[in-house]
N, CA, C and O atoms as a MOPAC input file, in Angstrom:
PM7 MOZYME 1SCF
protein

 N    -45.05900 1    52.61000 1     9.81400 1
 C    -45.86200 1    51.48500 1    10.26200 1
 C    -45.45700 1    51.14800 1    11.69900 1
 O    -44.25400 1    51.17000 1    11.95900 1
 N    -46.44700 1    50.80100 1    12.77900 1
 C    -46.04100 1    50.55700 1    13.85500 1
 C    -46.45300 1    49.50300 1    13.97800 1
 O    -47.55600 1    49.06200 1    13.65500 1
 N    -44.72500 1    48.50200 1    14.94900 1
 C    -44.74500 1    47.44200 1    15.13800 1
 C    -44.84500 1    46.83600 1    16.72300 1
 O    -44.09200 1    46.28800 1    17.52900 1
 N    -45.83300 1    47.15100 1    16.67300 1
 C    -46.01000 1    47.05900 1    18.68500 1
 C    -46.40900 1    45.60300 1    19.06800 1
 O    -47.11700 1    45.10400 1    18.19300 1
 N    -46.21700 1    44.96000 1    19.88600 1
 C    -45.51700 1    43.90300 1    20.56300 1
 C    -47.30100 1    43.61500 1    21.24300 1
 O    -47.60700 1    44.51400 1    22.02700 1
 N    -47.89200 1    43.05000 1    21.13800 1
 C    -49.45000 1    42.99200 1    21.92800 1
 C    -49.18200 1    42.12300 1    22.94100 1
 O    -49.53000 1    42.43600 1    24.08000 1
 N    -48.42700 1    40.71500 1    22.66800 1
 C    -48.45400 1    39.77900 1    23.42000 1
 C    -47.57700 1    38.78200 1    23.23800 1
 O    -47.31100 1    38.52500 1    22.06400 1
 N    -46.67700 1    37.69300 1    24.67400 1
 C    -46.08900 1    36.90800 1    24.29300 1
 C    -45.91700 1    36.25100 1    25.78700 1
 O    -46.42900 1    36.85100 1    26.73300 1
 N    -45.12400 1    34.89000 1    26.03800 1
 C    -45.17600 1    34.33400 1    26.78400 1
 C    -43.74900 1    34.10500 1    27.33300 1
 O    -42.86500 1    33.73500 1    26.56000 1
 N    -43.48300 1    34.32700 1    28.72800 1
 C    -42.13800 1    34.33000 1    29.53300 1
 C    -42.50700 1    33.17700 1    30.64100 1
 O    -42.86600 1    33.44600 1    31.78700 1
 N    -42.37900 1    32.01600 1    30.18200 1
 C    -42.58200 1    30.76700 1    31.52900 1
 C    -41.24200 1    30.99800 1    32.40800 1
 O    -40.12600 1    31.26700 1    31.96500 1
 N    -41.72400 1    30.78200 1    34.12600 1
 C    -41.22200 1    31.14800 1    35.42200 1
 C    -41.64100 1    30.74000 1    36.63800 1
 O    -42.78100 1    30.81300 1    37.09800 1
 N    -40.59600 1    30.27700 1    37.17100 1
 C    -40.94600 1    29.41400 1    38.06300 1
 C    -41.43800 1    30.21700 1    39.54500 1
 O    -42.10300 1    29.77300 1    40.48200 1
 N    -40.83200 1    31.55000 1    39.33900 1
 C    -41.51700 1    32.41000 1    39.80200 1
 C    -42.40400 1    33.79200 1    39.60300 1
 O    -42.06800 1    34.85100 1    40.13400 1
 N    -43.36600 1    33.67500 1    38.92100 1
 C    -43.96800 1    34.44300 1    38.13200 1
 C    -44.25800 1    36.23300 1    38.51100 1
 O    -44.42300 1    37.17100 1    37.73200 1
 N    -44.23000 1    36.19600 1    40.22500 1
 C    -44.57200 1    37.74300 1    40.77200 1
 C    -42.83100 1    38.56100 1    40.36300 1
 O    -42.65200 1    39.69100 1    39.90800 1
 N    -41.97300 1    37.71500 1    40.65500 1
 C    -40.72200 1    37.86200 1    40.67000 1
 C    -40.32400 1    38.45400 1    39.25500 1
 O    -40.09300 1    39.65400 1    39.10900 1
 N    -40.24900 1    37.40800 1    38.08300 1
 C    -40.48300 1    37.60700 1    36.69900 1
 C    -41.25300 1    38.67400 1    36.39900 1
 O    -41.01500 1    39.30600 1    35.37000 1
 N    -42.09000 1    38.96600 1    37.08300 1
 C    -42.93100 1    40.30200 1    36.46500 1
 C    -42.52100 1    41.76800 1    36.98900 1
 O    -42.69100 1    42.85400 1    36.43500 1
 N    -41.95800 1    41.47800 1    38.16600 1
 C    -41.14100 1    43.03600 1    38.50900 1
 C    -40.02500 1    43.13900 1    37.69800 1
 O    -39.57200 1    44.19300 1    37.25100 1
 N    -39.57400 1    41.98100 1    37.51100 1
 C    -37.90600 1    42.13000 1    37.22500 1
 C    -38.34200 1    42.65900 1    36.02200 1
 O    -37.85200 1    43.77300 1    35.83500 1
 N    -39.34600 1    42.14700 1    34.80900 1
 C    -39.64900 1    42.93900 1    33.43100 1
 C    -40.39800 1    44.34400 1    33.47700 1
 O    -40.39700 1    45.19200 1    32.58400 1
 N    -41.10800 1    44.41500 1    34.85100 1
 C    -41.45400 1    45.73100 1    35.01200 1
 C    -40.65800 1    46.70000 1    34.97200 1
 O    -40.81000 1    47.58600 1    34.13000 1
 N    -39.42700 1    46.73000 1    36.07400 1
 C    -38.70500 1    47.21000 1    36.51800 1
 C    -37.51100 1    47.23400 1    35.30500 1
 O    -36.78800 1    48.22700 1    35.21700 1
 N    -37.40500 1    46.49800 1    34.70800 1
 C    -36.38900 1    46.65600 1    33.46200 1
 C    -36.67900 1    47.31700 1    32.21100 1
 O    -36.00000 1    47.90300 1    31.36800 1
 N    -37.74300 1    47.07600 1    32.33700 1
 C    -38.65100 1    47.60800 1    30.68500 1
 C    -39.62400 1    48.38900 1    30.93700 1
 O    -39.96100 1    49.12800 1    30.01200 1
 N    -40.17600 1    48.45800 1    31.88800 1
 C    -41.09900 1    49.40300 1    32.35800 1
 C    -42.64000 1    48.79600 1    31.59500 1
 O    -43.66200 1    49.44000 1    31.35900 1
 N    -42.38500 1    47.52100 1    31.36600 1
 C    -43.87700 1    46.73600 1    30.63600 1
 C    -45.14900 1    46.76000 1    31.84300 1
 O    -45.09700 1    47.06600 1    33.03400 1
 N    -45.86400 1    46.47300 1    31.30500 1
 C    -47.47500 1    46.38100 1    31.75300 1
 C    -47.49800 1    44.90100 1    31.97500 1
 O    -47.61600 1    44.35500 1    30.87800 1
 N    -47.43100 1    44.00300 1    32.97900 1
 C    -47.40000 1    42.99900 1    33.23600 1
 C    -49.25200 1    42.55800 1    33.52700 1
 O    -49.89700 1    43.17500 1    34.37500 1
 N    -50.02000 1    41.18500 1    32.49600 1
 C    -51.11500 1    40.97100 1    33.14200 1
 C    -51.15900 1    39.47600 1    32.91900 1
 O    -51.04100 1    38.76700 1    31.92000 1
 N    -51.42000 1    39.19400 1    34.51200 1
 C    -51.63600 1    37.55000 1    34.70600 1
 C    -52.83700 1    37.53900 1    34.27500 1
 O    -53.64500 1    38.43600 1    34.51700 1
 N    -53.11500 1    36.34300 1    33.47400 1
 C    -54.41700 1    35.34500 1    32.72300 1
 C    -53.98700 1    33.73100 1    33.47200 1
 O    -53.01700 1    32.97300 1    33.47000 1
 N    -55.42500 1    33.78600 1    34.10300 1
 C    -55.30100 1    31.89500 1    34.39300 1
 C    -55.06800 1    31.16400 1    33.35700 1
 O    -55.66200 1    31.33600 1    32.29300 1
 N    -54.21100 1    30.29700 1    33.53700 1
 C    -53.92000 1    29.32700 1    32.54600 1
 C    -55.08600 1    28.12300 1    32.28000 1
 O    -56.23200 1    28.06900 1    32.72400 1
 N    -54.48500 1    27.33000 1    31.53400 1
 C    -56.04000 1    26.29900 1    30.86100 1
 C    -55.85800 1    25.14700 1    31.75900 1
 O    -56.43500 1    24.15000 1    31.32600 1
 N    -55.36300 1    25.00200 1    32.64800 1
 C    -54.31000 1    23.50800 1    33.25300 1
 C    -55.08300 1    23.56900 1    34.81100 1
 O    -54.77000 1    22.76400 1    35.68800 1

């Protein structure tokens, strides 16, 4: 059974920053969605 990860939320006060650093660590697919606010 595969347990693959679709989606989740990492709040950051710097968000381009936060997204290399998980790129670059994990090698994830980073995608910004406008928020509701």
């Amino acid at each position: 059974m595969d347990h693959t990860i679709v989606h989740f939320e990492i709040p950051a006060d710097d968000p381009e920053r936060a997204a290399k650093f998980y790129r670059e660590l994990f090698g994830w697919q980073i995608d910004r969605y406008a928020g509701s606010g």
